[in-house]
N, C-alpha and C positions, 0 to 999 in steps of 0.2 A: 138110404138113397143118397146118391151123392149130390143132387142138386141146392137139399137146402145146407148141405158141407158148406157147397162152393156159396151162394148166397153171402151164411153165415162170414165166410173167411173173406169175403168182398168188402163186405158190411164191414170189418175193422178197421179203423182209423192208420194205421200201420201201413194198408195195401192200398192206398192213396199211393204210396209211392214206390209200387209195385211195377217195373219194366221189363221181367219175364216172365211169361206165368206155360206152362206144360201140365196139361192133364190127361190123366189116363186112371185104369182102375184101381181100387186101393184093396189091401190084401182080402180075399176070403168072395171076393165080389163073383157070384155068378152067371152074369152077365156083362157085356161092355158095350151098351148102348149111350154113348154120349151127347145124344140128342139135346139132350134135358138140361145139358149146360151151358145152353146158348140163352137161353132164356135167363140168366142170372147175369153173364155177361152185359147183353144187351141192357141191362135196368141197372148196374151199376160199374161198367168196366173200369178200371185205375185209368186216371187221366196222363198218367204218365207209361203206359204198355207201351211199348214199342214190338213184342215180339210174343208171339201165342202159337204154341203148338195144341193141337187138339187131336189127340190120337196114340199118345205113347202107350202104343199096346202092349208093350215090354216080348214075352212069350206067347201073347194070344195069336191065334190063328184068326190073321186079318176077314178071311169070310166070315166069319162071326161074330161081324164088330160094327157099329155106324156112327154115322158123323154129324153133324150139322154144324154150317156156316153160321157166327151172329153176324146179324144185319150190318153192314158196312158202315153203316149209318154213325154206328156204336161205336167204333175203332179209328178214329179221323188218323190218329197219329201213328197207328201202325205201321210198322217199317220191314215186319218177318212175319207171316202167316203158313202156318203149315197143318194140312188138313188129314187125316188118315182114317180109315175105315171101309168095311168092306163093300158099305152103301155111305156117299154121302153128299150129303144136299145141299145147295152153294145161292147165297142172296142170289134172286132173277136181275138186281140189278146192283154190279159189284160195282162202288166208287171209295178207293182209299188214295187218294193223293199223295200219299208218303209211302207208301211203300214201293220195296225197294227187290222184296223176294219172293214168291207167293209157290207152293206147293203142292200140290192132291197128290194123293197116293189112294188108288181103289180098284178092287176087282173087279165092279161093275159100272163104272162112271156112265150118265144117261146124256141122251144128247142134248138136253136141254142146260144140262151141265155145261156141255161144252161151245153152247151154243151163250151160256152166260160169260164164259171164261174170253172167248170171242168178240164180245160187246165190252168189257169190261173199263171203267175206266182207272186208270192207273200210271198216267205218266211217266213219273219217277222210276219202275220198274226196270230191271235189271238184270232179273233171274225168275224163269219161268217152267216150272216142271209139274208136268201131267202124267200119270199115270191112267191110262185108258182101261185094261182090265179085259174079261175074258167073255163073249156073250154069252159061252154057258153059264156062267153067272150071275148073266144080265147085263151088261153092258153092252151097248148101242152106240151107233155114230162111226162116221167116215171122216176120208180127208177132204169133202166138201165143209162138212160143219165145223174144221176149223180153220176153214180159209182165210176167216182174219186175218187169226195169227202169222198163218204163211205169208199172208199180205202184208206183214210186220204193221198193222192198221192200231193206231194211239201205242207202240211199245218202239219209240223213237231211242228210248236209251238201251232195251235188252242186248244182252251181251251172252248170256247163259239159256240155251232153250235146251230141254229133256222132255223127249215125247218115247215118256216109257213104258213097258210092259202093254205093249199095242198089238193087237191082232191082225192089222190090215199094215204091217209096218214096208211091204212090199209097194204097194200103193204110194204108201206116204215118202219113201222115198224119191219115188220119181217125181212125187209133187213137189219137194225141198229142192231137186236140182232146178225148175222152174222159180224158185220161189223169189219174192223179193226179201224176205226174214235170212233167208242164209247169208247174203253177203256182209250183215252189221254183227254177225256170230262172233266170238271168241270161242266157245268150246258146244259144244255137239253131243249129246248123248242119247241114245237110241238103243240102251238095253233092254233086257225081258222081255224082247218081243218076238214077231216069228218070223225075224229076216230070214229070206231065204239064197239060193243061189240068182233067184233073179230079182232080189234086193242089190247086193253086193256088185250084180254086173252091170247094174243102171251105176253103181257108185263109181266102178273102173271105167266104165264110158265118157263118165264128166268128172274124171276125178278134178279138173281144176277145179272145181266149182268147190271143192272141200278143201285146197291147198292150203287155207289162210287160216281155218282153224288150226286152234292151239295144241 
C-alpha cells in the first residue's frame, strides 16, 4: 500500500526539507487510487513544500484513476498544486495564500468541485487550469457554477486561465466575451473541448475582446 510508504518517507528527518514532492503509482501497483495519500500529507507535510503534484499517472488511463485534495489547512506555503485523476475531490473550503499555480486535470470533475474552486481563497494566484471532463463519465456543471471565476472574484493577480477539456465550451465562450476575467488574461487556453463552429464565430464577432492575449 502506498500510504504507509508515503507516512514512512514523511516521517524522516531528511523531508523536513523537502520542497517538491510528485506522486503517482510505484511499479507492479494494480490500481491508482491516490486518495489514501492525503491523509499522510495532512499529519505530517514538509514545512518547507512549495510544490505537490498529485497524479503523475505516468501511462495509466486517467479514467481509472482518483485523486483527493489534502486539506489546505495542511499546505499554508504552497506555491504549485497540481491535481490529476479520473475522479477527484477538492477541500470544500480551499485557502492557500501563497499559491501561485493551482491545476485539476479530470474526466469527471463535479460541481461541487467547481463550486469550491469558485469560493476559493487564494490571492497570490497567477495561473489557474481546470479540466472539466466528460458527463458520460460523470462530470457536472455549467458556466453558471463557475461565475466566479468569469467574475475574476478574489483572482486579482491571475494572468494564466485554462478551461480545458470542457463539454459545454460553446457556452463558455460567449460567457468569456462578457466576462470581467478576460480583460486581466495574458494567455487563454481552451483545448480538449467541444468548440464548435459556433464557439469560434462568438470569438470572430468580438474578436477584440481576445486581441490582447498573448
Amino acid at each position: 500500500a502506498l500510504q504507509p510508504q508515503l507516512a514512512a518517507f514523511l516521517a524522516l528527518p531528511s523531508a523536513q526539507f523537502l520542497q517538491q514532492l510528485s506522486l503517482g503509482p510505484t511499479q507492479h501497483e494494480d490500481e491508482l487510487m491516490l486518495d489514501e495519500l492525503a491523509g499522510p500529507i495532512e499529519d505530517a507535510a514538509p514545512p518547507c513544500l512549495r510544490e505537490l503534484f498529485l497524479g503523475s499517472t505516468s501511462d495509466w488511463d486517467i479514467s481509472g484513476t482518483s485523486t483527493r485534495m489534502p486539506r489546505s489547512s495542511s499546505l499554508p506555503r504552497l506555491q504549485t498544486l497540481r491535481l490529476r485523476g479520473g475522479s477527484v475531490s477538492l477541500d470544500e473550503s480551499i485557502d492557500l495564500p501563497r499559491l501561485r499555480s493551482f491545476t485539476v486535470e479530470s474526466g469527471s470533475l463535479r460541481t461541487e468541485s467547481l463550486h469550491a474552486i469558485g469560493a476559493a481563497r487564494w490571492p497570490e494566484l497567477e495561473s489557474l487550469e481546470i479540466w472539466f471532463g466528460d458527463p458520460n463519465y460523470g462530470a457536472k456543471g455549467g458556466v453558471t457554477d463557475i461565475a466566479p471565476i468569469l467574475d475574476g472574484r478574489g483572482l486579482g493577480k491571475l494572468r494564466h486561465l485554462g478551461l480545458r477539456n470542457c463539454a459545454f465550451a460553446d457556452e463558455l465562450v460567449e460567457a468569456l466575451v462578457a466576462s470581467r476575467v478576460l480583460d486581466q488574461l495574458q494567455t487563454l487556453d481552451l483545448s480538449m473541448g467541444n468548440l464548435s463552429d459556433r464557439g469560434v464565430a462568438a470569438m470572430l464577432r468580438e474578436a477584440g475582446r481576445f486581441a490582447h492575449l498573448e
